[in-house]
C-alpha positions, 0 to 999 in steps of 0.5 A: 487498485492493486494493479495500478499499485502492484503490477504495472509497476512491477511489469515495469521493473522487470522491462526495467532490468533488462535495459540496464542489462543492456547498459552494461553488456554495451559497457563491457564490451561484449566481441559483438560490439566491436563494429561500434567505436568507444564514443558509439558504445559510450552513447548506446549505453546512455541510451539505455541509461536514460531508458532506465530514468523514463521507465521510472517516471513512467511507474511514478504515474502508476504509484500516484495514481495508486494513491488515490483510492488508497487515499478515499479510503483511509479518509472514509474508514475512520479508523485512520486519522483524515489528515492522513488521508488528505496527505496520501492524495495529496501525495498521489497528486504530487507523483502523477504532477512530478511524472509529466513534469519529467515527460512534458518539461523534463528541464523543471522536474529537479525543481518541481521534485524539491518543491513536492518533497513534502508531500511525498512524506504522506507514505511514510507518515501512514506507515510510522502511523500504522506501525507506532499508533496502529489503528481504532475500530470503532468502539461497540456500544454497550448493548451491542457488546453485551450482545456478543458476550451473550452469544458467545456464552450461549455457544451460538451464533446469531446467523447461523446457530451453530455452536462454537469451541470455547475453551471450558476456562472462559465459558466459566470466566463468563458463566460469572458476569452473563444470566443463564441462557433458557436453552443452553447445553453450556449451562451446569 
């Protein structure tokens, strides 16, 4: 997921970079250059130009299809809401749908990009989520809770018994609401 999400599309910013270095090296008019006439360089740098615009649609594919496992999982942690995670597939969809649109019928990618604008809002919807709402793990249960208090005022570990660090103000705090522990160097 990171390297359809991360990589590839940050290997082709950088290809990226360097054709629009080329578009205007060519607009410059470096002394090289002065084989070509005005009208040549004018149509070379559009050349790189319209470069540029492919290797974009390129990476939206890449982003698209990034969206989609994010998608599976925000939908299956329950700690997101799911509508969340039904609107980033649908978003993935909409990328990878705008992209061949602008490869196989480049004439209808304006009207295909208006009309899937809406989705592609569900980025930015998870992101104000995490940031306002943030998220909700799921709530221990009682005994399961009382458990860890228990273990942490023990000074051990379930797994592994070895003690922890607790500072001497919560162990006192705790000492209060938990029973004695039977084998406790903690206790006084």
């Amino acid at each position: 997921m990171v390297i359809l999400g991360g990589v590839m599309p940050a290997l082709l910013y950088f290809v990226n970079v360097v054709s629009d270095a080329g578009a205007l090296m060519i607009v410059r008019g470096a002394d090289f250059l002065s084989v070509f006439d005005k009208p040549q360089r004018d149509a070379l740098a559009m050349l790189f130009l319209r470069l540029h615009g492919h290797q974009n649609t390129a990476a939206e594919t890449l982003w698209g299809l990034w969206l989609l496992p994010l998608a599976i999982l925000v939908y299956r942690s329950r700690f997101l809401p799911r509508f969340l995670g039904v609107w980033l597939a649908i978003n993935g969809f909409a990328y990878v749908i705008i992209s061949f649109t602008g490869l196989l019928l480049p004439q209808y990618a304006d009207k295909v990009f208006i009309f899937s604008q809406p989705a592609l809002f569900g980025e930015m919807a998870f992101m104000l989520w995490l940031v306002i709402k943030g998220t909700k793990p799921p709530a221990l249960d009682a005994a399961a809770s009382s458990s860890a208090l228990l273990r942490l005022h023990c000074g051990r570990t379930e797994k592994s018994g070895v003690a922890l660090s607790v500072p001497g103000r919560i162990l006192e705090k705790v000492n209060l609401l938990l029973p004695v522990c039977p084998s406790s160097r903690l206790n006084r």
